[in-house]
C-alpha positions in Angstrom: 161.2 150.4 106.1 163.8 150.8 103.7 164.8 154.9 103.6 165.7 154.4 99.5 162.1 153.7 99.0 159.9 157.1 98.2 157.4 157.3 100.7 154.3 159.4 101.4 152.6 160.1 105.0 149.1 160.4 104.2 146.3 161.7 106.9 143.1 161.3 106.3 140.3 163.6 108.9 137.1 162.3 110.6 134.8 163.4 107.3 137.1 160.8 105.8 136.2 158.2 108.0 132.9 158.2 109.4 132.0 155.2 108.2 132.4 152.3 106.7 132.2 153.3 102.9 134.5 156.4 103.5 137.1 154.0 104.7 136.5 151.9 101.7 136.7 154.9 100.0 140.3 155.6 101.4 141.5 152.2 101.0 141.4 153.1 97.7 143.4 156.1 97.3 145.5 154.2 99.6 146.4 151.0 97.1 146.1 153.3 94.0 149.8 153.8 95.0 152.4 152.3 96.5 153.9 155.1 97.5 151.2 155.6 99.9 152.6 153.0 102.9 152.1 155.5 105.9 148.4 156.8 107.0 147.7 158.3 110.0 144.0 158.7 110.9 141.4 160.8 113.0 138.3 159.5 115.2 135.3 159.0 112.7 133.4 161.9 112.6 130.0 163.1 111.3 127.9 160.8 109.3 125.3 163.3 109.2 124.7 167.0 110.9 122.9 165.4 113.5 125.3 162.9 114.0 127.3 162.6 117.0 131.5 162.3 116.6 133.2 158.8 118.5 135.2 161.4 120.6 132.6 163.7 121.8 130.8 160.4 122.9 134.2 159.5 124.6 134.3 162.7 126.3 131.0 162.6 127.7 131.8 159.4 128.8 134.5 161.0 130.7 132.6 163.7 131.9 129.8 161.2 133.8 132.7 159.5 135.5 134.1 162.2 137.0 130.7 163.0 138.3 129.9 159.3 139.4 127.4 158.2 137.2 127.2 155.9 134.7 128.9 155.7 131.1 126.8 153.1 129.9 124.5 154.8 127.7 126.7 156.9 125.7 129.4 154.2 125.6 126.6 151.8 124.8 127.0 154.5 121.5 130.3 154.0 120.8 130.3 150.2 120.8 127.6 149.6 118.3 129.1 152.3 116.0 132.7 150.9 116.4 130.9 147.4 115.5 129.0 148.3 112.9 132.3 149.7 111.0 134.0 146.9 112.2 131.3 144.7 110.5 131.0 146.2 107.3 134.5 146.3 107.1 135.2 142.7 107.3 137.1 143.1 110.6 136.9 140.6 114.0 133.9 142.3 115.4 135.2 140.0 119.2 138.6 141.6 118.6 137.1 144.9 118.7 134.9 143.5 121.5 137.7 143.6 123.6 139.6 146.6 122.7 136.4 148.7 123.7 135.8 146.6 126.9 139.1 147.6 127.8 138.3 150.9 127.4 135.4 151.0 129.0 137.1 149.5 132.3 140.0 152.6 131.6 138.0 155.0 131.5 136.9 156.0 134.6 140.5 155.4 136.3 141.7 158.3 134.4 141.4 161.9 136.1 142.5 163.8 132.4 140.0 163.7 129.6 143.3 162.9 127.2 143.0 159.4 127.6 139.3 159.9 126.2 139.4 162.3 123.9 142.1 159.9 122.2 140.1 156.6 121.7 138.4 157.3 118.9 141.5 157.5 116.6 143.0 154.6 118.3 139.6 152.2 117.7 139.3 153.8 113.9 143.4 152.5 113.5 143.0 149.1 115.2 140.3 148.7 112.7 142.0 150.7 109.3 145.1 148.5 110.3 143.8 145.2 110.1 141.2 146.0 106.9 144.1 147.4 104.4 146.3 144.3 105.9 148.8 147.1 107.7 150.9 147.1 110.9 149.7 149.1 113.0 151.8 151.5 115.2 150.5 153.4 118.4 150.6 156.8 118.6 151.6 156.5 121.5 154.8 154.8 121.4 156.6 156.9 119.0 155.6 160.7 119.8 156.5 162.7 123.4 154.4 165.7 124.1 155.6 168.3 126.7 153.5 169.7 129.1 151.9 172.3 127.3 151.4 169.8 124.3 154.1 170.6 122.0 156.4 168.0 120.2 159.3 166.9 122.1 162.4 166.7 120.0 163.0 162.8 121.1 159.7 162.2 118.9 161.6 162.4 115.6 164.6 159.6 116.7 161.7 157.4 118.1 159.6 157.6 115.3 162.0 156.7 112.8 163.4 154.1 114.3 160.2 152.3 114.7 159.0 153.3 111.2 162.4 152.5 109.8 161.5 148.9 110.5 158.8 148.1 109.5 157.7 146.4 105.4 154.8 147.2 104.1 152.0 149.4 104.9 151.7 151.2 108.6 148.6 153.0 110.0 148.9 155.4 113.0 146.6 157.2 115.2 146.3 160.8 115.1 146.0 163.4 117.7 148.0 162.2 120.7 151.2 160.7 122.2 152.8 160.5 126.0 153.3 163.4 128.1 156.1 163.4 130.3 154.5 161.4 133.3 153.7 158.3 130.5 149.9 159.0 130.6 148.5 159.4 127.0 148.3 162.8 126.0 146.2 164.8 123.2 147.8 168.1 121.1 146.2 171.2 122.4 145.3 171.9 119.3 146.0 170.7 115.2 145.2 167.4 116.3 145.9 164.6 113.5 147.4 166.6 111.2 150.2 167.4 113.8 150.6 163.8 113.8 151.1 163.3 110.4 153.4 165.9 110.0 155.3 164.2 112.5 155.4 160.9 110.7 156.4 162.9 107.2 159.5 164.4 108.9 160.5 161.4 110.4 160.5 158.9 107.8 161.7 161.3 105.0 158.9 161.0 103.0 158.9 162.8 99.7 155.2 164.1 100.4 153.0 164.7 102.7 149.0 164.4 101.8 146.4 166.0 103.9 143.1 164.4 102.9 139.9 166.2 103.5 136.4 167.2 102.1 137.6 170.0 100.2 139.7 170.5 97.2 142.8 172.1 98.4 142.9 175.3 99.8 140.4 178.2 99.0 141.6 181.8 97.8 138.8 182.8 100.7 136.0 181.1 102.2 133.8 179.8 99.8 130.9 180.4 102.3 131.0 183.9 101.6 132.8 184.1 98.7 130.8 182.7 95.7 133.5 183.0 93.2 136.5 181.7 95.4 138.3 178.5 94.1 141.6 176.6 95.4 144.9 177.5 94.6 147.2 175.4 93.0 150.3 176.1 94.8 151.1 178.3 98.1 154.3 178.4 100.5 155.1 177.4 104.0 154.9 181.3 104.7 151.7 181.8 103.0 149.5 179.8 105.1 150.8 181.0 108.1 150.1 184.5 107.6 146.4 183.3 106.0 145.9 181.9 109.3 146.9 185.2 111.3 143.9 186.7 110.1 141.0 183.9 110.1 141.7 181.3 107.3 140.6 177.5 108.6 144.3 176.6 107.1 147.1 174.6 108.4 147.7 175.1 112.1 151.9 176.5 112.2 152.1 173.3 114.4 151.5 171.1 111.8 153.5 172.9 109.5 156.6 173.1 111.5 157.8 169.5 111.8 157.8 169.2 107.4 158.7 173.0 107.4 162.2 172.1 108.8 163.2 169.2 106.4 161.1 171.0 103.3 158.7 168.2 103.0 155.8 169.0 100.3 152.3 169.4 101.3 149.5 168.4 99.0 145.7 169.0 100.3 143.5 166.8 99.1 139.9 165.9 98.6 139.2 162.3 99.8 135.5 162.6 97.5 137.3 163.4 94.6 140.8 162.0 94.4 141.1 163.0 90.7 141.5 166.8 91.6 145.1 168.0 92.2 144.2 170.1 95.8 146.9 172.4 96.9 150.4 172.0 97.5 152.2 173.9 100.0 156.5 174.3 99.7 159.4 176.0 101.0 159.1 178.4 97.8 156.7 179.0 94.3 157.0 181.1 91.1 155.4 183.8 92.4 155.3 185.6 89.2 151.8 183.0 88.0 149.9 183.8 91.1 151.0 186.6 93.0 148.0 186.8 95.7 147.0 183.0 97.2 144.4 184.1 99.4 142.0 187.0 100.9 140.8 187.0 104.7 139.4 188.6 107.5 138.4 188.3 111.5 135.9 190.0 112.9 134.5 192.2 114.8 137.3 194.4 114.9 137.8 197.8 117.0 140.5 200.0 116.8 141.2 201.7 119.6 143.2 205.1 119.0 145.3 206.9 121.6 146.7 210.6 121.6 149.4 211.8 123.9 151.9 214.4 123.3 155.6 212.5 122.1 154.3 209.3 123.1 156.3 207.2 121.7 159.1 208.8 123.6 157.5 207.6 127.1 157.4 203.4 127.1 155.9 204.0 130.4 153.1 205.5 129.3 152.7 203.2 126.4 153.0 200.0 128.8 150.1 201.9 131.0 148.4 202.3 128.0 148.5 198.1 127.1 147.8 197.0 130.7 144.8 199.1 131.2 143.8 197.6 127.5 144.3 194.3 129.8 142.5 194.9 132.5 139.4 195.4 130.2 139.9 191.9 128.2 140.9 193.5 125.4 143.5 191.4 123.6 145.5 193.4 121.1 146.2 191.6 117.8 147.5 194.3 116.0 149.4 197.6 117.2 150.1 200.7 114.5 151.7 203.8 115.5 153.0 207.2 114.6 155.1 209.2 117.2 152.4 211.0 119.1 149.4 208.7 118.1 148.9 204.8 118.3 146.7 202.5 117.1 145.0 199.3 118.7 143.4 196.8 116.9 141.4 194.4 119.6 138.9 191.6 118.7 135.8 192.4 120.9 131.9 192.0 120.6 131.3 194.9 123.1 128.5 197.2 122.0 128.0 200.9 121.0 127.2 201.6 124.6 130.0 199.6 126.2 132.4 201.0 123.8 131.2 204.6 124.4 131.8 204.3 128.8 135.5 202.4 127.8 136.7 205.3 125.9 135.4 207.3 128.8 136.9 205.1 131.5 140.6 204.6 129.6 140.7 208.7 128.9 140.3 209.3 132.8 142.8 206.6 133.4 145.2 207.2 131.3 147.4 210.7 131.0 146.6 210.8 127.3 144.9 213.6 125.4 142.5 211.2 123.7 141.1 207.9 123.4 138.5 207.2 120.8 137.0 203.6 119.8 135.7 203.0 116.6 132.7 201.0 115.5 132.9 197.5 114.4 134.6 196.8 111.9 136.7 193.7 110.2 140.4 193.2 109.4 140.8 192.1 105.7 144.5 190.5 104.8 145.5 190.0 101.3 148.3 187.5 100.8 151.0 186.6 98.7 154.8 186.2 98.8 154.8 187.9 94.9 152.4 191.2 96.7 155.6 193.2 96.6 155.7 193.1 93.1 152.2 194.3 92.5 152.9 198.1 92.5 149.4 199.1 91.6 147.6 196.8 94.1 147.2 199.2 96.3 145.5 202.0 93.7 143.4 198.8 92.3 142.1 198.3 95.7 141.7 201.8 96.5 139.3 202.4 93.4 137.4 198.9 93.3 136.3 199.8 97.1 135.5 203.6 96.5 133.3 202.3 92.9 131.4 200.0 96.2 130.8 203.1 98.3 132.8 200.9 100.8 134.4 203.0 103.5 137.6 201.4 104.0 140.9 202.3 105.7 144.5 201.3 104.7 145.7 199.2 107.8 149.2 198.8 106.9 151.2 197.3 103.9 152.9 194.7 105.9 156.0 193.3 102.9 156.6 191.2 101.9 153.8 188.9 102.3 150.9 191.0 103.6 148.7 194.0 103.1 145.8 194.8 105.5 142.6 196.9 105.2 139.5 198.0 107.7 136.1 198.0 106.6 132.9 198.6 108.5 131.5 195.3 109.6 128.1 195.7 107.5 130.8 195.8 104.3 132.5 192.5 105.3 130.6 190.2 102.9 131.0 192.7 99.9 134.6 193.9 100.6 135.8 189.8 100.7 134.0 189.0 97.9 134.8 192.3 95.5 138.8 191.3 96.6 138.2 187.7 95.3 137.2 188.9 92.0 139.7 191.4 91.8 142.4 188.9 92.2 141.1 186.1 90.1 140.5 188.7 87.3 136.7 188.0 87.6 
């Protein structure tokens, strides 16, 4: 593959691909331009809600071997969906055959469910592959996981020399590589688009598309949010703090490989190709949107603890943390002042439980007092241009007191982030009152 060439990485998800018309559908996209020589593709998924995906099939197949009994019936699954796409798609259904008889005999040789979980997205490339007339590359053979499943450096010198190679279009799996004892080995988590990252960095490639079932990226979940559309445009930075506080956005794993070498990313919708999706870059003008995107994780409690010149004693404070500990309680958010500090933790504990924890931690603890809140939800509003909005926080502050919301300034966290508390009841209203605020609704 000649490096002058301008090249984009394209990933398409399972919605993408779950059958044979979607991948028709891709193959598309895919020739509308010949810029669009590398794809890297999930398992199919869904073809209805009812539907099974290839790779939870695969998984239960690995789960009854482990146990000792049969794959046959799930697996029997698998091979008449992998045929029927392979049909319908033109492709040597005895080819096929024999990749998934292959797998079958693999499968219960192997003690990890890695080797499982990937063979969904290494069936839907064999087939992609030879349908848009592409080489196809194993996943396999070009990216090295550690043990905890993060990308080893090598991956970048492998890949490109392979990719480097190679004429015309290239399709490669998703999801997985080789860990360090040479045994397949799936991403903990990020999955395909990890993978396509991956490829983006490693060829140079002047984009990066990330094709799903949505139009870009939403200011807030549409589920809740009637009036929330995409944004055109958000940064590297952006979507990471999004994520910190619920948004289904890029994983920071998938963003890090492009992140480094400033590649472009451009979310797209593989239904309707037409519409622009989001892209994501190093930097915007942050002076046309400001805000990108409102979100929130719940159920929240805070936990608030009084002590006499606390913040003097890290003793007492690391007491403080590790009794939080003891109870499960995972902090995700700490605030203090210098006698009083503040702990936000996730939790689904009720009034009750709630009420005999404050009791327990205030015996336990050589503190004055320990009160828990009710639930409540965590509310981020986000943009890299929020530091310029001096009056956000008044506009804020008036549209929830004209919604008899009971809300409670979190912490202004520049210059990217400002967070706010609301009971959980007001979650719905206080998400969707922000949206319009922001949008000018």
């Amino acid at each position: 593959m000649s490096k002058q060439r301008e090249t984009w990485v394209c990933k398409f998800g399972g919605t993408s691909l779950a059958n044979a018309q979607q991948i028709l559908k891709v193959k598309e996209i895919v020739q509308a331009d010949e810029r669009r020589r590398v794809v890297v593709v999930s398992a199919p998924g869904k073809e209805h809600k009812d539907d099974t995906k290839v790779t939870d099939l695969l998984l239960e197949c690995h789960r009854l071997a482990q146990q000792g009994s049969s794959i046959d019936q799930p697996f029997s699954t698998i091979r008449t969906r992998i045929l029927a796409i392979a049909h319908a798609l033109g492709v040597d259904e005895s080819k096929m055959n024999k990749e998934l008889d292959a797998i079958y005999t693999q499968l219960p040789k192997e003690k990890s469910a890695n080797y499982a979980a990937s063979r969904g997205e290494y069936l839907n490339a064999v087939m992609i592959a030879e349908n848009f007339g592409s080489t196809f590359v194993d996943a396999a053979d070009i990216i090295r996981l550690t043990d905890d499943g993060r990308v080893d450096e090598v991956t970048y010198d492998l890949a490109e020399k392979r990719l480097s190679h190679i004429d015309g279009g290239i399709v490669i799996p998703g999801f997985y590589g080789t860990g360090p004892d040479n045994n397949v080995k799936t991403f903990s988590r990020g999955g395909s688009d990890i993978s396509g990252a991956i490829a983006a960095r490693s060829i140079g490639a002047s984009k990066y598309e990330n094709w799903t079932d949505v139009s870009g990226i939403f200011i807030a979940d549409p589920r809740i949010a009637k009036n929330a559309g995409p944004m055109d445009h958000m940064t590297y930075k952006e979507i990471r703090e999004l994520a910190t506080i619920g948004a289904s956005v890029f994983h920071e794993d998938a963003i890090a490989p492009v992140r480094s070498v400033g590649v472009p990313i451009n979310v797209k919708n593989t239904n309707d190709p037409s519409a622009k999706g989001t892209m994501i870059t190093p930097t915007r003008d942050t002076t046309i949107d400001p805000i990108v995107g409102v979100s929130g994780e719940k159920p929240y409690r805070s936990i608030t603890v009084d002590a006499f010149m606390l913040k003097r004693y890290p003793e007492k404070l690391k007491a403080i943390e590790g009794a939080l500990q003891q109870h499960e309680l995972k902090v995700d958010l700490t605030v203090d002042a210098f006698d009083t500090v503040v702990y936000y933790v996730r939790t689904e504990i009720e009034d009750d439980q709630a009420k005999a924890l404050e009791e327990t931690l205030l015996k336990s603890l050589d503190v004055d007092s320990v009160t828990i809140s009710a639930q409540r939800a965590l509310i981020g509003i986000v943009g890299e241009g929020i530091k310029a909005e001096k009056k956000l926080l008044s506009s804020v502050t008036n549209l929830l007191n004209s919604k008899g919301i009971d809300f409670e300034i979190v912490g202004q966290l520049l210059p990217v982030k400002s967070l706010i508390s609301v009971p959980l009841e007001n979650y719905k209203d206080a998400l969707n009152a922000l949206v319009d605020l922001i949008i000018g609704a």
